[in-house]
C-alpha positions as CSV (number, residue, x, y, z in Angstrom):
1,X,0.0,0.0,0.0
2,X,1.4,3.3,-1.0
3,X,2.4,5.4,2.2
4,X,0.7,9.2,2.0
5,X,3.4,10.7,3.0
6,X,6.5,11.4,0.9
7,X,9.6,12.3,2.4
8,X,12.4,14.6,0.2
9,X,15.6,15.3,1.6
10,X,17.6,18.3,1.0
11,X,21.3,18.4,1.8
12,X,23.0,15.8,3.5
13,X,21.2,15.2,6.8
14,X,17.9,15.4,4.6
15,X,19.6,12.6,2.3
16,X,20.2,10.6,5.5
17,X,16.6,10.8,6.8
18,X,15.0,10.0,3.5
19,X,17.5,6.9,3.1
20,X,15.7,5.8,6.1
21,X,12.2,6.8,4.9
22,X,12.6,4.6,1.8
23,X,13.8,1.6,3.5
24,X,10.3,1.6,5.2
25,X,8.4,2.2,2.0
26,X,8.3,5.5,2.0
27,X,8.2,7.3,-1.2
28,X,11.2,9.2,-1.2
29,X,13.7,11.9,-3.1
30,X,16.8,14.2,-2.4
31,X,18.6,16.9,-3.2
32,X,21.7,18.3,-2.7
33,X,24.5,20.9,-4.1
34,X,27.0,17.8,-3.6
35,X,27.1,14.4,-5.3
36,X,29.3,12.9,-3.2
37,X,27.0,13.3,-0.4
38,X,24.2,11.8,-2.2
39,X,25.9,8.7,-3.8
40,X,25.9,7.0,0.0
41,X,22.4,7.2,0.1
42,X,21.5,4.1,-2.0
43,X,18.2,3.5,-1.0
44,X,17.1,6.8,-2.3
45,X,16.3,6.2,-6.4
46,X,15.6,9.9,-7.2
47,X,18.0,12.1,-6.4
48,X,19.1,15.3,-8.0
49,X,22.3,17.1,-8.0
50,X,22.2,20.7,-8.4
51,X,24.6,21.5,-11.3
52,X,27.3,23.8,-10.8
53,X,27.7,23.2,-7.2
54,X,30.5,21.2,-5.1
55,X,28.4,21.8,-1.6
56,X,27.7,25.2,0.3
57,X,30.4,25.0,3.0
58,X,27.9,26.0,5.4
59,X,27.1,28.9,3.8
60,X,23.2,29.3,4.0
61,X,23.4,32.1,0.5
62,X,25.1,29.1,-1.8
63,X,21.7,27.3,-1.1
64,X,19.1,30.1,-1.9
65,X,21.4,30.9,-4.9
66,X,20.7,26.9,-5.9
67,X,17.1,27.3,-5.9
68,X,16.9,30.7,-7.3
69,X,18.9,29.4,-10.1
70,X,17.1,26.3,-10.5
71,X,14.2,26.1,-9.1
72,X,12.1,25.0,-12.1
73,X,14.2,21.7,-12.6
74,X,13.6,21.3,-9.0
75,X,9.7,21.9,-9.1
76,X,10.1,19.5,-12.0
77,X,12.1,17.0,-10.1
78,X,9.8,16.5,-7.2
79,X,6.5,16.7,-9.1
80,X,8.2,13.5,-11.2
81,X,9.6,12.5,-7.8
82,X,5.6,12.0,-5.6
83,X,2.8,10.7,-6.8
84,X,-0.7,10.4,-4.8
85,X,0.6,11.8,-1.6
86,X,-1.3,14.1,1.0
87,X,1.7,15.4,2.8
88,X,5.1,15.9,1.8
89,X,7.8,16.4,4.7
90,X,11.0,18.8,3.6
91,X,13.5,16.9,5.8
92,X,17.2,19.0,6.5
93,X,19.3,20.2,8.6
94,X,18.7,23.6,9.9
95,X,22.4,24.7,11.1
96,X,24.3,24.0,7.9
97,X,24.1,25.3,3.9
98,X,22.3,23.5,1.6
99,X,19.8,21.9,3.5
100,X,19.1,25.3,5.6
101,X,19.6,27.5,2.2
102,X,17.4,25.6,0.4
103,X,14.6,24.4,2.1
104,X,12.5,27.7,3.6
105,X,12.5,29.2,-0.4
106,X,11.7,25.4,-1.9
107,X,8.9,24.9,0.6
108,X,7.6,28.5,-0.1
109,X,7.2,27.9,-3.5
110,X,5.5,24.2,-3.8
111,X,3.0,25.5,-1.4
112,X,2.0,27.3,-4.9
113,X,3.3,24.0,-7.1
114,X,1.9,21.0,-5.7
115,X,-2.0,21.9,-5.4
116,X,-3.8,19.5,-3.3
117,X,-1.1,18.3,-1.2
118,X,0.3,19.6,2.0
119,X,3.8,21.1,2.8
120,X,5.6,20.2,6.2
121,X,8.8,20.0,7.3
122,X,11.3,18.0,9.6
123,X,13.8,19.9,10.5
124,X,17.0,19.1,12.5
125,X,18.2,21.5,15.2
126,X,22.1,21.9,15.9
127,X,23.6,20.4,19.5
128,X,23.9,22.3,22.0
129,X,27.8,22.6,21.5
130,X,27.3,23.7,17.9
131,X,29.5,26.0,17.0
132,X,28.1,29.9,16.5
133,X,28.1,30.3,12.8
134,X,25.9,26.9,13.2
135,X,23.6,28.1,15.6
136,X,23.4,31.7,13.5
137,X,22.1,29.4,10.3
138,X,19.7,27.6,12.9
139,X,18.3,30.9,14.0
140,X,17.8,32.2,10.4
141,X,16.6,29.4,8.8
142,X,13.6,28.5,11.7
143,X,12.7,32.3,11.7
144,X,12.4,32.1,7.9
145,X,9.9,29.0,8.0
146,X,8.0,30.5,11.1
147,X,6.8,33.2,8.7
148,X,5.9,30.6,5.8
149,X,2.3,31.4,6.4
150,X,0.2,27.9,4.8
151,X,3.3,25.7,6.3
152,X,1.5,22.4,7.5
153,X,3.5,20.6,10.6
154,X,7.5,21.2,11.4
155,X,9.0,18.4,13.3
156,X,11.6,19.7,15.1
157,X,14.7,16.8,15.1
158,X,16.5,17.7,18.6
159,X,19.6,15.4,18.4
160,X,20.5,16.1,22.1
161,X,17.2,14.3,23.5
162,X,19.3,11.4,22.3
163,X,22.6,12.6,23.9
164,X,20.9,13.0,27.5
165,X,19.9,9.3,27.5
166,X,23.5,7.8,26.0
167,X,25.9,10.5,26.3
168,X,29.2,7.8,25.2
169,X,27.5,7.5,21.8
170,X,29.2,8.7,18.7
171,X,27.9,11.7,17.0
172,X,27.0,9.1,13.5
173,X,25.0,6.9,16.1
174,X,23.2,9.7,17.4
175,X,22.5,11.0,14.6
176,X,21.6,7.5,12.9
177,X,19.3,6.4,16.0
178,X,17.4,10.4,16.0
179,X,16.6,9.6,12.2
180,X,15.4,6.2,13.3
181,X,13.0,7.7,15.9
182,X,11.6,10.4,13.8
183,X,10.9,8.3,10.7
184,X,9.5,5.5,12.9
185,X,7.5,8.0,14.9
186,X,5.6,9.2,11.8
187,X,5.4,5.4,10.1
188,X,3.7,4.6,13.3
189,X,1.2,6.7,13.6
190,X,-0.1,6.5,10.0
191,X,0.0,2.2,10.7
192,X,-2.7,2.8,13.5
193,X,-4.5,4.9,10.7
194,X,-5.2,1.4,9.2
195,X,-6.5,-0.7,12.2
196,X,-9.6,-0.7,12.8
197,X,-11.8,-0.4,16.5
198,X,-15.2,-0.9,17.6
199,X,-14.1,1.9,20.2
200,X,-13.4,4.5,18.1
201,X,-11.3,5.0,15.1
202,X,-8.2,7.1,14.2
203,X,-8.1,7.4,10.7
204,X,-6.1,8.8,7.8
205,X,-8.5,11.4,7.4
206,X,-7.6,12.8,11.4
207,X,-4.5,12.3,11.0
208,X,-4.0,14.7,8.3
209,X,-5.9,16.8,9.9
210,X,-3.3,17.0,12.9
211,X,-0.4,16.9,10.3
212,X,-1.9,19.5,8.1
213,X,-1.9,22.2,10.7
214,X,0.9,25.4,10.8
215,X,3.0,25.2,13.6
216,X,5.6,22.5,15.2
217,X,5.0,19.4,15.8
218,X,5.8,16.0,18.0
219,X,4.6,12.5,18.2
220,X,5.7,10.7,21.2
221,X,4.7,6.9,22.8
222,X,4.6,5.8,26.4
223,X,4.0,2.2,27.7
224,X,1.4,2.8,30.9
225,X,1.8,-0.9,32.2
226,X,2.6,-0.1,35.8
227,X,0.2,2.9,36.0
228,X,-2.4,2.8,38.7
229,X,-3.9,6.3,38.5
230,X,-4.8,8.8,36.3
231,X,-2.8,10.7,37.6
232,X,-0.1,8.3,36.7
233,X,-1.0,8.0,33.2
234,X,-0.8,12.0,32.7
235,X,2.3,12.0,34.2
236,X,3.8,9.1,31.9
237,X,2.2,10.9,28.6
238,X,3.7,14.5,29.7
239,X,7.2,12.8,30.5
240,X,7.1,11.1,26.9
241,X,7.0,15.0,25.5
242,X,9.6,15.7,27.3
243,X,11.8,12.7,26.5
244,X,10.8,12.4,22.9
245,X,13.4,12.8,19.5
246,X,11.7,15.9,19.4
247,X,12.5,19.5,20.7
248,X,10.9,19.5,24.3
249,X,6.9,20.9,24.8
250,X,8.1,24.2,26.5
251,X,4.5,26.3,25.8
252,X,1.1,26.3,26.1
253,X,-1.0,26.6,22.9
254,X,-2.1,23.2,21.2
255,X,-4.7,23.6,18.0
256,X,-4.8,19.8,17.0
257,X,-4.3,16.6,19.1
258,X,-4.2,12.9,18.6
259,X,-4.5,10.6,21.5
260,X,-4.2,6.8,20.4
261,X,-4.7,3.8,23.3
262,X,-3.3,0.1,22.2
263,X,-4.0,-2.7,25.0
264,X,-6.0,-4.2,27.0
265,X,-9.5,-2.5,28.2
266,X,-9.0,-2.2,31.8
267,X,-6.3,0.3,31.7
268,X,-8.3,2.9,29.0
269,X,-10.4,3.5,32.3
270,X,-7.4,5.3,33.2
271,X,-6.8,7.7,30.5
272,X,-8.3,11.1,31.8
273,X,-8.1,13.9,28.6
274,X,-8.1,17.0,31.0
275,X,-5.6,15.8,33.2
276,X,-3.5,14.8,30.2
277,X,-3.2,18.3,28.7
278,X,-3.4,20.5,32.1
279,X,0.1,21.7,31.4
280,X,-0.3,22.4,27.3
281,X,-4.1,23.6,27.4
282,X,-6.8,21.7,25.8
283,X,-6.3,21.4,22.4
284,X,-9.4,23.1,20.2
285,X,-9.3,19.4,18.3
286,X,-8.7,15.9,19.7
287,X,-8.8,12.7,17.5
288,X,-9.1,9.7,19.7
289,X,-8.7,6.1,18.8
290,X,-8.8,3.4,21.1
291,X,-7.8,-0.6,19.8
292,X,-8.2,-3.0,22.5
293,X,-5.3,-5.8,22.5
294,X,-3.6,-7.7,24.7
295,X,-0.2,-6.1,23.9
296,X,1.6,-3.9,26.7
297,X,-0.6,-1.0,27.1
298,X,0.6,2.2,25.3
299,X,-0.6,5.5,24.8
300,X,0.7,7.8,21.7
301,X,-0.3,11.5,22.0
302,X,0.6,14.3,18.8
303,X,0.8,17.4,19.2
304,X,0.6,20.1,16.7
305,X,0.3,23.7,16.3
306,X,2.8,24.4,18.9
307,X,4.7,27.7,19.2
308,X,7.8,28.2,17.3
């Protein structure tokens, strides 16, 4: 079954994330102002290499410049690239040239291309030890899509979530495990979309719904197994926010919500919506699905419309 949601990488990191994409289906694409970064990324079939260009060095201009330059061929590239999809996620790096150059002018412009389907983007967020010209690009480039006004979702990828739980990792297996955990987060949430619940449904339908609104973005998962409160439950589902691959819930201000149980019936009693988003405010929409299994109990919660 063809996945909704397409996945194009721009830049290195983007190529990296949409390697992982296709190797669970996804359809996927990337682009990047350097072929040797893209010829590692062999599970990605369409790829196109910006001609002219040996990478940007950082250098957030050399990326504009590359879609000024070209962005028919790259309109034309990704239109070739997608086919059916409802959303299509921009994936890149935020602190570096290419993918941060690129990506707020590309998005901007197949909001007016690609009629019909929805524009989002994950986004990767430097370390907290990134240097200052790195953190400068990170600044710029997040305040440029914060003012792309029909933007659907922005995940944004916050490597050090991972660093906090295994600081003696490698920067590659951080950086390989956070790409995991974001593609896997979004593969399992559209999964659920096809189950189906004599308790209540959550379909593709609310799921795009979630995914199609402006703002940021998370999806996180908790098991609830030794919960014996509601109390307990709330507190499990906030603490997943916190310790997702995502940037940390910080403010209040949630438009859309999804709120998906898996296990067994007598621990839905516990789930207690109020409680759950006392410290975010009630979000104007919540999608609910509940599918009753015997499987370890496990509540996944997404969040959108968040603050920049």
């Amino acid at each position: 079954m063809v996945k909704s949601i397409g996945i194009l990488g721009i830049g290195q990191a983007g190529g990296n994330i949409a390697e992982i994409a296709a190797s669970m289906g996804f359809q996927a694409a990337l682009i990047n102002t350097n072929q040797r970064d893209g010829t590692v990324n062999t599970r990605v079939e369409k790829k196109y290499f910006v001609p002219g260009y040996s990478g940007a060095g950082q250098d957030r201009s050399i990326g504009l410049k590359a879609v000024n330059e070209n962005y028919r061929e790259l309109i034309d590239f990704i239109k070739k690239s997608f086919k059916n999809i409802k959303l299509l996620l921009v994936a890149f790096s935020t602190d570096g040239g290419t993918g941060s150059g690129m990506s707020p002018l590309l998005m901007d412009i197949l909001l007016d291309q690609l009629p019909g389907v929805n524009i989002g983007a994950i986004a990767v967020v430097p370390d907290r030890n990134a240097l200052a010209g790195n953190r400068i690009n990170a600044a710029a480039c997040l305040e440029e899509i914060s003012r792309i006004e029909s933007l659907s979702s922005v995940f944004l990828v916050d490597n050090d979530q991972l660093r906090k739980l295994n600081p003696q990792s490698s920067k590659h297996q951080i950086y390989l495990s956070s790409n995991h955990q974001v593609i896997e987060a979004i593969n399992n949430v559209l999964q659920v979309t096809r189950k189906s619940s004599f308790f209540g449904n959550f379909d593709e339908t609310d799921l795009m719904n979630i995914l199609g609104t402006r703002g940021v973005t998370i999806i996180s998962s908790t098991t609830i197994t030794d919960a014996k409160t509601t109390a307990d439950v709330s507190n499990k589902i906030q603490q997943s926010w916190v310790n997702s691959i995502f940037c940390p819930v910080e403010s209040t201000g949630v438009i859309r919500a999804g709120l998906i149980y898996e296990g067994p019936e007598s621990m839905a009693k516990l789930i207690n919506v109020p409680s759950i988003f006392e410290r975010v405010g009630e979000p104007l929409e919540l999608f609910e699905g509940t599918y009753i299994s015997e499987s370890d109990p496990t509540i996944t919660t997404v969040l959108a419309g968040l603050a920049f």
